[in-house]
C-alpha positions as CSV (number, residue, x, y, z in Angstrom):
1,X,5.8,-77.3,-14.0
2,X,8.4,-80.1,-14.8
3,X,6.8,-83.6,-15.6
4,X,8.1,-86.1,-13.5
5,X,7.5,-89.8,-13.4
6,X,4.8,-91.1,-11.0
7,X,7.2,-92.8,-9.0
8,X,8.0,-89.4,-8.2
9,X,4.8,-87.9,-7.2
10,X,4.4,-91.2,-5.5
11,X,7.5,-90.6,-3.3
12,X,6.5,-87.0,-2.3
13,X,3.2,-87.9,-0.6
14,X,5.0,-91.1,1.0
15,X,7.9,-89.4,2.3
16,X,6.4,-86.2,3.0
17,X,3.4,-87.4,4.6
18,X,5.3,-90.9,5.9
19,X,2.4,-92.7,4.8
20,X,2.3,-96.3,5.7
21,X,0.5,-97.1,2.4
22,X,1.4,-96.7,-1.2
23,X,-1.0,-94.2,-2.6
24,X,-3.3,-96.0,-5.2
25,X,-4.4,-94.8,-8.9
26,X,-7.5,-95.9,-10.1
27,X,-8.0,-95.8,-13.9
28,X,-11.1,-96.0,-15.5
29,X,-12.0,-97.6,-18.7
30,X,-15.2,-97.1,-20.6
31,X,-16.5,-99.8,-22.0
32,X,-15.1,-101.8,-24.2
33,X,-12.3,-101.5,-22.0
34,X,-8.3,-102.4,-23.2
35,X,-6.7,-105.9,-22.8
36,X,-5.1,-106.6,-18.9
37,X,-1.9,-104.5,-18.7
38,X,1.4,-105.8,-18.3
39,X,1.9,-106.6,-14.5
40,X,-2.0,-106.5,-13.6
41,X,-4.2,-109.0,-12.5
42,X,-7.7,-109.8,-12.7
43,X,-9.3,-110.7,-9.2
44,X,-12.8,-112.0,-8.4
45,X,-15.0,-111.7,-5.5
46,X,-13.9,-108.3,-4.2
47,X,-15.4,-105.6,-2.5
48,X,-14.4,-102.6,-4.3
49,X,-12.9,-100.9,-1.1
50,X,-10.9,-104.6,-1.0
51,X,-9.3,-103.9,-4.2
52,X,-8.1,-100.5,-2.6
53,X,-6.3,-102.4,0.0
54,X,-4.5,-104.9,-2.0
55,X,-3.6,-102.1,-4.2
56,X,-2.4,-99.7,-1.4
57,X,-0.4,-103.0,-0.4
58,X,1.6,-103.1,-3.7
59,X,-0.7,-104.9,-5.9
60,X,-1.9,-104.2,-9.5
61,X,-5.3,-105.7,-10.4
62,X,-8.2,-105.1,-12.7
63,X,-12.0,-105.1,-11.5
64,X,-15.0,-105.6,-13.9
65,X,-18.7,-106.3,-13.3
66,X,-18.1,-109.8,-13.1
67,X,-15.9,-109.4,-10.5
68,X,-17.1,-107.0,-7.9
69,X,-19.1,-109.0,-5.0
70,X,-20.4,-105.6,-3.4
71,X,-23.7,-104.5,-5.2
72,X,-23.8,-101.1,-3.3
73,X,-20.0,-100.5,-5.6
74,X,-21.4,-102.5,-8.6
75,X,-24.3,-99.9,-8.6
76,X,-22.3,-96.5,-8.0
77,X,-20.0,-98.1,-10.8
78,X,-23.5,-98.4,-13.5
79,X,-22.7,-102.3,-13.5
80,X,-25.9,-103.5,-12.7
81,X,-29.1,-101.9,-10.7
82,X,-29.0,-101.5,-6.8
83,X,-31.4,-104.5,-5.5
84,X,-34.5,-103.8,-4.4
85,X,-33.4,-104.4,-0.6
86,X,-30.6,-101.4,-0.6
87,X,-33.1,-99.4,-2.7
88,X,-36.0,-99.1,-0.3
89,X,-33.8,-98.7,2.4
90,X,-34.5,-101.8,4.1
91,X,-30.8,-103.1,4.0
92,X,-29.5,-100.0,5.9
93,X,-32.1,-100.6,8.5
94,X,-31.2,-104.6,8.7
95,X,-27.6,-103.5,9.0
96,X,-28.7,-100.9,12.0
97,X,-26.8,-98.3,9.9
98,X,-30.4,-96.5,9.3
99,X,-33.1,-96.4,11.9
100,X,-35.6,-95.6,9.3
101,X,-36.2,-97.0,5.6
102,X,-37.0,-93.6,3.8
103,X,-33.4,-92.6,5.6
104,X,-31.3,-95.4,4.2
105,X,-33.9,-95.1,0.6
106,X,-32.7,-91.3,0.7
107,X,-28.7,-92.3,1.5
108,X,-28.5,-94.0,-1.8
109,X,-31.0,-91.8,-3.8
110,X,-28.7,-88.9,-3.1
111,X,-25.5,-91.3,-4.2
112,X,-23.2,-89.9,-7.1
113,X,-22.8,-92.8,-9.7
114,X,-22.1,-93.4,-13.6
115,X,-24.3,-94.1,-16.0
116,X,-25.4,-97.5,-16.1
117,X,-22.9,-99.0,-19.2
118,X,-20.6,-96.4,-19.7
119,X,-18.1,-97.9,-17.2
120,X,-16.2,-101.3,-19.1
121,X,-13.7,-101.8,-16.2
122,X,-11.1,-100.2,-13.7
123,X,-7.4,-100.9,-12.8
124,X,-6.2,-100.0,-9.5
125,X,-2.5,-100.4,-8.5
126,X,0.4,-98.4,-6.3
127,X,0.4,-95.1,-8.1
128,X,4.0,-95.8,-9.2
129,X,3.1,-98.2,-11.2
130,X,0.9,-96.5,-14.0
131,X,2.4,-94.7,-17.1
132,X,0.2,-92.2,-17.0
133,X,-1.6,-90.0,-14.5
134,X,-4.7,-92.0,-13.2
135,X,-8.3,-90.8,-13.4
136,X,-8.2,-90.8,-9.4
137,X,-5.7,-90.8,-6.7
138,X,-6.6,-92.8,-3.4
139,X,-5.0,-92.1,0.1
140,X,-5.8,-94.4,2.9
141,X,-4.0,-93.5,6.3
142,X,-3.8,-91.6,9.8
143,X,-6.3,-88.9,10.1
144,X,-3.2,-86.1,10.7
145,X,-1.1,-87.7,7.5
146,X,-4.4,-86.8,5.5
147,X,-4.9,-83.3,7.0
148,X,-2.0,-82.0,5.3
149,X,-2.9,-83.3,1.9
150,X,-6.1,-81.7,2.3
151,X,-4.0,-78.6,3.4
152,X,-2.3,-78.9,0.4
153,X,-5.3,-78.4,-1.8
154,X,-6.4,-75.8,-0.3
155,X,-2.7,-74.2,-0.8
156,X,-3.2,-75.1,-4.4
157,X,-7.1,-73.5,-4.8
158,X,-5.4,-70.1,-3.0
159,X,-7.1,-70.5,0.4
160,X,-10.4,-71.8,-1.1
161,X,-12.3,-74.2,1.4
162,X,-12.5,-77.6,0.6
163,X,-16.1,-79.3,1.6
164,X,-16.7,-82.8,2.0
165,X,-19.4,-84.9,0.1
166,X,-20.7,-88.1,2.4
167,X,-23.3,-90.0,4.0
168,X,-20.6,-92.1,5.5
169,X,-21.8,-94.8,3.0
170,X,-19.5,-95.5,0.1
171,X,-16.7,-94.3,2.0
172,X,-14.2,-95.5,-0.7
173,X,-16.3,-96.5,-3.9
174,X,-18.3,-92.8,-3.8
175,X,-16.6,-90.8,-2.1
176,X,-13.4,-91.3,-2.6
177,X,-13.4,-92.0,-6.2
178,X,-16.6,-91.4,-8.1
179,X,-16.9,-87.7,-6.5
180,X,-13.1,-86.9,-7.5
181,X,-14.0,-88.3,-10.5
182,X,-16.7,-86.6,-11.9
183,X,-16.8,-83.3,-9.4
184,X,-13.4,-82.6,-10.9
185,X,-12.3,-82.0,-6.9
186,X,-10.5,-83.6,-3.8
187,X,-12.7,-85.5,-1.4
188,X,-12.6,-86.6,2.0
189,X,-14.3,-88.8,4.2
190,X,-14.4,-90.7,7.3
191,X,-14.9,-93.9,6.3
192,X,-18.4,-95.8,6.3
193,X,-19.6,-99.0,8.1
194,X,-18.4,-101.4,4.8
195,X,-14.7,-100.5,4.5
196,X,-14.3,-100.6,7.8
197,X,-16.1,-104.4,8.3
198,X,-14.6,-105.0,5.0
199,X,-10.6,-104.1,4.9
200,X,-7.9,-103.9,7.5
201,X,-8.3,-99.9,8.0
202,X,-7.5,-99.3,11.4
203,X,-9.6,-96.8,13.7
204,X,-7.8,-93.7,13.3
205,X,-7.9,-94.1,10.0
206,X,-9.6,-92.7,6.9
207,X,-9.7,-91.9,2.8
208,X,-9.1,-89.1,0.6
209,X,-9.5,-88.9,-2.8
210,X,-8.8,-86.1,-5.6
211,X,-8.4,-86.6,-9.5
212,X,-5.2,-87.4,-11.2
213,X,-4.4,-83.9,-13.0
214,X,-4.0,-82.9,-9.7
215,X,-1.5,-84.8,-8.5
216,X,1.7,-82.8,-9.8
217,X,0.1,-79.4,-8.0
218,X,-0.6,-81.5,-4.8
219,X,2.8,-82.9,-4.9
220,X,4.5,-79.4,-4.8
221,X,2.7,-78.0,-2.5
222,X,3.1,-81.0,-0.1
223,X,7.1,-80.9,-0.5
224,X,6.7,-77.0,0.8
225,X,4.7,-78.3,3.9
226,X,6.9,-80.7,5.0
227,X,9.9,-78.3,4.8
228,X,8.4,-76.5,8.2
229,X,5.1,-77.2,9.2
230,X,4.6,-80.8,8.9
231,X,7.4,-81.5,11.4
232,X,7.4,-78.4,13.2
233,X,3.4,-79.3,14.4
234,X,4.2,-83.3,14.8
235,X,7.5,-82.3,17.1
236,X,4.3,-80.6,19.6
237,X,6.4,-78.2,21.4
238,X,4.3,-75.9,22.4
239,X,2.2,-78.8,24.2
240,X,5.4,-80.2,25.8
241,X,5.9,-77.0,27.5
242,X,2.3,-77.1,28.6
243,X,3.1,-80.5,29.8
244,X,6.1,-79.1,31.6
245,X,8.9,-81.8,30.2
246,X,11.2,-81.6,27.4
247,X,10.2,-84.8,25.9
248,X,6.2,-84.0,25.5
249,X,5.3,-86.8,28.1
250,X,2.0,-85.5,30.0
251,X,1.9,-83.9,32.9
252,X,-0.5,-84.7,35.9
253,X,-3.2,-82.9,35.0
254,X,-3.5,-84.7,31.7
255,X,-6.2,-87.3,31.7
256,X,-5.2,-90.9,31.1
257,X,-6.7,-92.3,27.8
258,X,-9.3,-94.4,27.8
């Protein structure tokens, strides 16, 4: 396979998929982790699946333990220990995500994380902008502009099904990075109660995530998609003809939404 720049790659799933966001790289350092890169910057006080946002947006920033505010993503991350109130499962119930505390105890028991120390800090930026392939590729969009990437690996594993890995907690920290990550797979979820309080992700949104050696395969096999069946299923003919117009506008016997 020819190596192309990440730009390139980058292109692909924007193009292909006509993302509305930049696809994000996350690279993580063990500790002691290198000096700021050219063109990053280090920002305090953010969520984890905040930094995913400006990033997705066109920013390049670091994140260390002194600078992520959400202790569920310092904890997945093996920056400091989950507090007591997320680990009994009291906080889940206080949000009215759990009705029980042994289910919101068991949510984060089951929670894939790093060791506690081995993690010095993490860069996340537009997916152009690294040198080098990232540990982890981010997607953040429409639910239909994700289906195909997940199309796409499945292409690429030879028709092997792909499962997905969630509590719908950690939508973006867990399961979207830290499963990639160390599972050495794509993930997919539909989003969890933080990122969506947290970050401007709209509704019919959600994340994907798949590790970085990936990312050439992914990017072929989405190019062949979108020569026929990506816009042979958005152009919905076979519904328009159901509908009984040319354009695809609904018929009468279509219920109104909402």
């Amino acid at each position: 396979m020819v190596v192309r720049p990440l730009a390139s790659w980058s292109s692909t799933l924007k193009e292909s998929l006509h993302l509305r966001w930049e696809p994000v790289g996350v690279k993580l350092w063990p500790a002691p982790a290198p000096e700021l890169p050219e063109g990053f910057e280090r920002v305090t006080g953010l969520r984890y699946c905040q930094g995913l946002m400006l990033a997705r947006r066109g920013r390049s920033i670091r994140l260390g333990p002194q600078d992520l505010s959400c202790p569920a993503a310092a904890s997945a991350f093996g920056f400091r220990p989950l507090p007591s109130g997320l680990a009994s499962g009291q906080g889940l119930v206080g949000f009215g995500i759990a009705r029980e505390p042994a289910t919101g105890r068991a949510m984060f028991e089951g929670m894939t994380r790093l060791e506690q120390g081995w993690l010095g800090e993490m860069d996340l930026a537009p997916l152009g902008a690294f040198q080098e392939l990232p540990d982890v590729v981010v997607v953040e969009d429409q639910a239909e502009r994700l289906m195909w990437l997940v199309l796409a690996n499945v292409n690429r594993a030879g028709g092997a099904r792909v499962a997905a890995d969630t509590a719908v907690l950690q939508a973006t920290c867990v399961d979207s990075t830290l499963v990639p990550f160390l599972a050495k797979r794509l993930n997919f979820s539909l989003g969890c109660y933080g990122c969506r309080e947290a970050t401007d992700i709209e509704p019919g949104e959600t994340v994907v995530g798949f590790p970085g050696e990936l990312l050439p395969a992914l990017a072929e096999e989405i190019a062949h998609l979108a020569e026929r069946a990506i816009p042979r299923s958005r152009a919905k003919q076979p519904y328009a003809a159901l509908a009984g117009t040319g354009d695809g506008t609904p018929g009468p016997f279509v219920a109104p939404e909402g």
